[in-house]
C-alpha positions in Angstrom: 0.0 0.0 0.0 3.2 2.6 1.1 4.6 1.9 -2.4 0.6 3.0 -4.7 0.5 6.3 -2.3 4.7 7.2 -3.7 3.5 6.6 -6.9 4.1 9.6 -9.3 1.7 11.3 -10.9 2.4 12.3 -14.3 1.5 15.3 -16.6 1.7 18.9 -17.0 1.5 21.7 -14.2 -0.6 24.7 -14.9 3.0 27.1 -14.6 4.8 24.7 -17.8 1.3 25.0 -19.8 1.6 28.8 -19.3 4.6 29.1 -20.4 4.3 26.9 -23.6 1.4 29.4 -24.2 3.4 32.4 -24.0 6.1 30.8 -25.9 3.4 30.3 -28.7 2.7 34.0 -28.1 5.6 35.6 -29.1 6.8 33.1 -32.0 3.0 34.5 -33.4 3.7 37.8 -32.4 6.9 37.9 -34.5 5.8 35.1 -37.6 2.3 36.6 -38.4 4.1 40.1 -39.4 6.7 38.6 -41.6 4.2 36.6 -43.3 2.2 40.0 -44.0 4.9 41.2 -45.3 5.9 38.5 -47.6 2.5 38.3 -49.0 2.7 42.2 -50.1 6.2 41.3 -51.1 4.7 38.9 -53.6 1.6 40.9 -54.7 4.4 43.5 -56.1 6.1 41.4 -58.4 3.1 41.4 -60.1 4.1 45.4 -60.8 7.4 44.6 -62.0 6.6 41.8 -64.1 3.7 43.6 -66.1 6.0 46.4 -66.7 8.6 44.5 -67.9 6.5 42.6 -70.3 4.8 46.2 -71.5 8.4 47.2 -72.4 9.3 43.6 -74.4 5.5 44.5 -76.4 6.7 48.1 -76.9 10.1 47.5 -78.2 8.6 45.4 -80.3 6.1 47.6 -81.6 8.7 50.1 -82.2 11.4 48.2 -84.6 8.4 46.4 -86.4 8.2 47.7 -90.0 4.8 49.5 -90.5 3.2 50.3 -94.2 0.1 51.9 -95.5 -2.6 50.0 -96.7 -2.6 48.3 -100.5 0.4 49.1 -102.9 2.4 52.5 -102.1 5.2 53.8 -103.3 6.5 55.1 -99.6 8.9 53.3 -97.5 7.9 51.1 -94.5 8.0 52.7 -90.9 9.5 52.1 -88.4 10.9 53.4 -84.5 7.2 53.9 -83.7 5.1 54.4 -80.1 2.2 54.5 -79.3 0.1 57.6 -77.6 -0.1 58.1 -73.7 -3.0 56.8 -71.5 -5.4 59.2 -70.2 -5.9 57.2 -67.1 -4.8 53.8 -65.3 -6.4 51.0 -66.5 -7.8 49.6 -64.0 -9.5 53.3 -62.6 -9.0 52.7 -58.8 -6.6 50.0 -57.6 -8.0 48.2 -54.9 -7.2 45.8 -52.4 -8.1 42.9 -54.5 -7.6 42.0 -57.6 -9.6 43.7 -60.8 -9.7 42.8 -64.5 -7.6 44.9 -66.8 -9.3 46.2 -70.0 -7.2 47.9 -72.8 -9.7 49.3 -73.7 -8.4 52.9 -73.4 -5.9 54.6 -75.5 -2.1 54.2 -75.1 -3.0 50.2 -74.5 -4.7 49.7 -77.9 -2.5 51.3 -79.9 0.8 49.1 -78.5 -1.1 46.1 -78.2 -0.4 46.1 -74.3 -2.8 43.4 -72.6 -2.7 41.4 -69.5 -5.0 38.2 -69.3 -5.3 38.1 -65.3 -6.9 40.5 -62.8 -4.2 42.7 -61.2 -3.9 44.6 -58.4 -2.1 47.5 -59.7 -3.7 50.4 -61.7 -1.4 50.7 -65.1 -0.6 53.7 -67.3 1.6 54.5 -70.2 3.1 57.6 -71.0 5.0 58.4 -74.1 6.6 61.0 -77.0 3.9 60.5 -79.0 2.8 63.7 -81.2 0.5 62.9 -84.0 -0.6 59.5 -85.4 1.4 58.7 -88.9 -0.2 55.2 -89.6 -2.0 52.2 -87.2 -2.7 55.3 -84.8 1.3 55.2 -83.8 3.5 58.2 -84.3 6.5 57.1 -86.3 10.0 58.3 -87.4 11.1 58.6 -84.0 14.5 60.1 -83.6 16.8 58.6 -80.5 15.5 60.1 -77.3 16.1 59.4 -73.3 12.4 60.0 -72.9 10.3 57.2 -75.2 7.9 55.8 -72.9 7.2 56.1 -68.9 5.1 52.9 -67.8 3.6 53.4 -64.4 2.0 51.1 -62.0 -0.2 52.1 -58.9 -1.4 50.0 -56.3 -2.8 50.0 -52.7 -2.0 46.4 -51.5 -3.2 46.9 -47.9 -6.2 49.4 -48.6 -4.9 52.6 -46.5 -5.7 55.0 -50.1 -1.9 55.5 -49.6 -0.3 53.9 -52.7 2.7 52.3 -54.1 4.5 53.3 -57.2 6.2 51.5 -60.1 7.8 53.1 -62.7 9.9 52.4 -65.4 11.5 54.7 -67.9 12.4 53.7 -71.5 14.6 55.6 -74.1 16.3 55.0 -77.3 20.1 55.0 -77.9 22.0 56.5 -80.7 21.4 53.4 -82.9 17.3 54.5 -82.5 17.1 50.7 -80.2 14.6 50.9 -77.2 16.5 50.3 -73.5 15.6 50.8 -70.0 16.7 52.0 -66.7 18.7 49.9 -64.8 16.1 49.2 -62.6 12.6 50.5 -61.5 11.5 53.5 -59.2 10.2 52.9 -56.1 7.7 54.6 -54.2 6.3 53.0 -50.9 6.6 49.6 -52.3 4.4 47.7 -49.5 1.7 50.3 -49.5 
């Protein structure tokens, strides 16, 4: 009988349960930002990929040889851009996705298109002047100042946004580059 009342109990005491709580606590209290973060992180290479892919369409666009209709005795065209948005496409960017319609100027003209919603609100702005043929301004002569595509977003909903730019020029040999890299404004907005 002496040896059933020594016997050990076993499990946990409410001090070593309160502690793994608090334990749990703060691991939360310093995961669940991170994770915020890198969820915004991700949304924004959505920016940067878009513009990238609107430069690839427009450089394109500008060293494709352009003609008029039926037989003329003119010479193709080429170093062409297209004209500038008059406003982001989508209107408003949200915190959730919307569908992007090219449905505006500057996006036609180029041939700009993305297939999935999108966070970001995009616009283009560029040298053109006057439409020559296929509503692009041709003829272009080397300039640091071709095209400006823009991206606005608002990944967390505060109506504070986040910018993406990138600018695009021509070199003395009339080819399309870019900027080294893109400009920045409040990224995780």
């Amino acid at each position: 009988m002496a040896k059933l009342l020594t016997k050990k109990k076993s499990g946990f005491t409410l001090i070593e349960l309160m502690i793994v709580v608090a334990i749990l606590g703060i691991l939360a209290a310093l995961a669940i930002p991170a994770f915020i973060t890198y969820v915004k992180r991700s949304k924004t290479g959505e920016a940067t990929t878009n513009l990238g892919a609107f430069y690839t369409v427009a450089s394109s666009v500008y060293n494709k040889e352009f003609s008029p209709q039926g037989l003329t005795l003119g010479t193709a065209m080429t170093n062409c851009v297209g004209p500038s948005s008059a406003a982001g496409m989508p209107a408003t960017p949200t915190a959730n996705k919307q569908q992007f319609v090219n449905a505006t100027v500057g996006f036609q003209e180029i041939g700009l298109q993305i297939a999935d919603p999108v966070y970001y609100s995009y616009s283009v702005k560029s040298a053109f002047s006057a439409a020559d043929i296929a509503g692009l301004d041709c003829g272009q002569a080397p300039s640091t100042a071709m095209y400006t595509f823009k991206a606005a977003g608002d990944l967390d909903g505060d109506t504070s946004p986040s910018n993406f730019e990138m600018a695009v020029g021509s070199n003395s040999e009339n080819t399309l580059y870019h900027g080294q890299g893109f400009y920045i404004e409040n990224e995780l907005e």
